[in-house]
C-alpha positions in Angstrom: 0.0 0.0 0.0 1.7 3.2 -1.3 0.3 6.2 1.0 0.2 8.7 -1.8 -1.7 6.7 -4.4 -3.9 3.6 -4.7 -3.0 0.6 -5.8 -4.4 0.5 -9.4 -5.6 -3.3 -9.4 -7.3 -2.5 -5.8 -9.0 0.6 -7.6 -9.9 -1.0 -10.5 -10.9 -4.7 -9.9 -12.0 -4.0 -6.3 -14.7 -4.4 -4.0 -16.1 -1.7 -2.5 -16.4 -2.0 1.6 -16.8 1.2 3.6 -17.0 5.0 3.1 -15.4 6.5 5.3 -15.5 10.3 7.1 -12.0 10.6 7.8 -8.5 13.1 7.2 -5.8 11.6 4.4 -3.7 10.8 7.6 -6.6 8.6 9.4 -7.6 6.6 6.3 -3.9 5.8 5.9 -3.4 4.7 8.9 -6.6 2.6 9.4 -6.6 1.1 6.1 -3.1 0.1 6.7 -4.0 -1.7 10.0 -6.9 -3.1 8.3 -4.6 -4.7 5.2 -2.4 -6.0 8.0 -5.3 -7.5 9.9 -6.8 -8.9 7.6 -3.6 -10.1 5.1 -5.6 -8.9 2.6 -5.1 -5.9 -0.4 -7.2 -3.2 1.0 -6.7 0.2 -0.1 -8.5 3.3 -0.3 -9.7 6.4 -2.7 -11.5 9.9 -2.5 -15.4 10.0 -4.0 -16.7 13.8 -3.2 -14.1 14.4 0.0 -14.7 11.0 1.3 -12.8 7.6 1.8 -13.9 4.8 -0.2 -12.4 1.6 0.8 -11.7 -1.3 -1.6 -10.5 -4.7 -0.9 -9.4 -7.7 -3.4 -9.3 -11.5 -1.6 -11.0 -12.7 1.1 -14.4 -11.0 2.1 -14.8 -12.7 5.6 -11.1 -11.8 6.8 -11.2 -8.3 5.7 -15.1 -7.8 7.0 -13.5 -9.8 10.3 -10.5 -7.2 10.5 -13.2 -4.0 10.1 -15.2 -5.6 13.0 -12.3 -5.7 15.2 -10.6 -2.3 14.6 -13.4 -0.2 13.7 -13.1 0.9 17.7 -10.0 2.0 16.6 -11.0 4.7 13.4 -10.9 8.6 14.6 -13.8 9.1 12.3 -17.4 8.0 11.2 -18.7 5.8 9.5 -20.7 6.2 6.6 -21.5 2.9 4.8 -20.6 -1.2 5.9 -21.3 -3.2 2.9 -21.7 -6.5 4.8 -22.9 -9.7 2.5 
């Protein structure tokens, strides 16, 4: 995950996740943890000011990573695409 521009393949093939109400520095950070977490490629993109998460691999680890640090995002929540 490159902090300064989203992995094209993520962007492009990607699901989408969450939207997010967060600064640059927050969705960085979170979506970092969240790729770690979950051992999956998540990464993340602006839509109108606000953080669109994408993720390519396993749904279930990445929607298991969200649940547990979600506590852990300084910032709101806008959508959860669960299945």
């Amino acid at each position: 995950m490159n902090s300064d521009r989203c992995d094209p393949e993520v962007y492009s093939r990607g699901s989408v996740l969450i939207g997010l109400d967060a600064t640059k520095a927050e969705a960085n950070r979170w979506v970092f943890a969240l790729a770690e977490e979950s051992g999956q490629r998540v990464d993340w993109h602006h839509v109108g000011g606000r953080v669109c998460v994408r993720y390519l691999g396993c749904q279930d680890a990445v929607i298991g990573a969200v649940d547990k640090l979600l506590p852990t995002l300084v910032g709101s929540v806008l959508f959860f695409k669960r299945p």
